[in-house]
C-alpha positions, 0 to 999 in steps of 0.5 A, a space after each residue: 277256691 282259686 287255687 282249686 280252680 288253678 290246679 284243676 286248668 292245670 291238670 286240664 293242660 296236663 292232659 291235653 298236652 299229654 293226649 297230643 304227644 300222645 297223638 303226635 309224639 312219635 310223628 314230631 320225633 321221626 320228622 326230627 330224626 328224618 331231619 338229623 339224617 338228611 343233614 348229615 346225608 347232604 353234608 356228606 354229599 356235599 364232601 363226596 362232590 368236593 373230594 371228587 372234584 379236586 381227584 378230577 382236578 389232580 389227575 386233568 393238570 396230571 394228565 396236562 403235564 403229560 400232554 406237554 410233554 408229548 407223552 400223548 399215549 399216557 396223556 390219553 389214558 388219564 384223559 380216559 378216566 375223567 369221562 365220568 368225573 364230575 362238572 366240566 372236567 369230561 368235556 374239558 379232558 376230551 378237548 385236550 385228548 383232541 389237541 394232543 392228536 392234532 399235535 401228534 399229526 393225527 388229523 382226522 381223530 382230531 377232527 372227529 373229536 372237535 367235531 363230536 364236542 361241537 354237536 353235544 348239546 349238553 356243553 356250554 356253548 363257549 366250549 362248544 364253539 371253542 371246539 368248532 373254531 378248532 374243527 375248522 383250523 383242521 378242516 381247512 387242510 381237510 376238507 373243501 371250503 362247504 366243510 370249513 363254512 359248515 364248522 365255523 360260519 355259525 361263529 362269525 356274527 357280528 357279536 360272535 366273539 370268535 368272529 375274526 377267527 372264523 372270518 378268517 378261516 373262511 377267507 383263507 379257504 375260499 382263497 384254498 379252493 379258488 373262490 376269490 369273490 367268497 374271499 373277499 367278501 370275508 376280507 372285507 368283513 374283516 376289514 370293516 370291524 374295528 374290533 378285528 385283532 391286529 394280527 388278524 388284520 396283517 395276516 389278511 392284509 397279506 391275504 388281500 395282496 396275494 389275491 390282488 397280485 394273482 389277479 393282476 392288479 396294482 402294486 400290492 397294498 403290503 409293499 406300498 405301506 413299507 
């Protein structure tokens, strides 16, 4: 009797499992071909990103050996071709393209360039500032001391790590444009940071004596020190 009982559960068992494979069979075997495809989906985007990215990477340190070359026009079409590309190298082939033109004395491209890299807020704010930094080296020759401040005063708070470039650029076009008080104030920013690099501080020293000679005031700090 136990075994007829035995074989009847498992003829139970049996039919339950068959009436749920029945039920459920075709929905489990799609969701594991779903699965299969969307692996192998992911993994060979993951390939297409990768052999694109080192395509990108080849033609930028290309079109950079061109750059330092001087070769700008040939420099600019491979620079041209990375507006698409994928992670940063867009942002970064535009940032040499700006810097070939202010190698190539083209000024004012180049400062249209810095200044549109500077404003497009889909960058990383180091590459932005980067670019307001190089905006206002350019603008210094360009534009009065509103157009230099309007670049780069965002830069020089006191944990900015483009601070003393950009304290410097300030001074140096208030200097420029006559506003020797402006200057100062600068200069002495300059001066009270102690994490003001070496050769920013001699060049502004330097600055700070011209001022002080031009204004008629003691011997020059620069002449006193030698």
């Amino acid at each position: 009797m136990t075994d007829i009982f035995r074989e009847v559960d498992e003829d139970i068992r049996q039919e339950k499992f068959r009436r749920l494979w029945d039920r459920f069979g075709p929905w489990l075997i799609g969701l594991a071909v779903l699965i299969v495809i969307g692996t192998g989906g992911y993994r060979g985007w993951i390939y297409w990103q990768e052999t694109q990215s080192r395509s990108a990477g080849d033609k930028f340190f290309e079109a950079v050996r061109l750059s330092e070359a001087q070769n700008y026009q040939e420099a600019a079409e491979m620079y041209g071709e990375l507006e698409g590309a994928l992670g940063g190298y867009p942002a970064l082939a535009q940032m040499r393209r700006a810097t070939d033109l202010a190698n190539a004395s083209q000024n004012e491209e180049a400062l249209a360039e810095f200044d549109a890299l500077s404003a497009d807020s889909s960058l990383r704010d180091a590459l932005r500032n980067a670019a307001a930094l190089r905006a206002g080296y350019l603008a210094v020759d360009l534009e009065d001391y509103a157009g230099v401040a309007d670049r780069v005063e965002k830069l020089t708070g006191d944990t900015g790590s483009f601070r003393a470039a950009a304290r410097e650029l300030l001074a140096l076009s208030a200097w420029k444009n006559g506003d020797i008080e402006t200057a100062q104030q600068w200069i002495t920013a300059l001066e009270e940071d102690p994490e003001t690099p070496s050769e920013v501080s001699r060049r502004v020293s330097l600055l700070a004596d011209v001022i002080r000679a031009n204004n008629g005031e003691a011997k020059a700090d620069s002449e006193g020190n030698n």
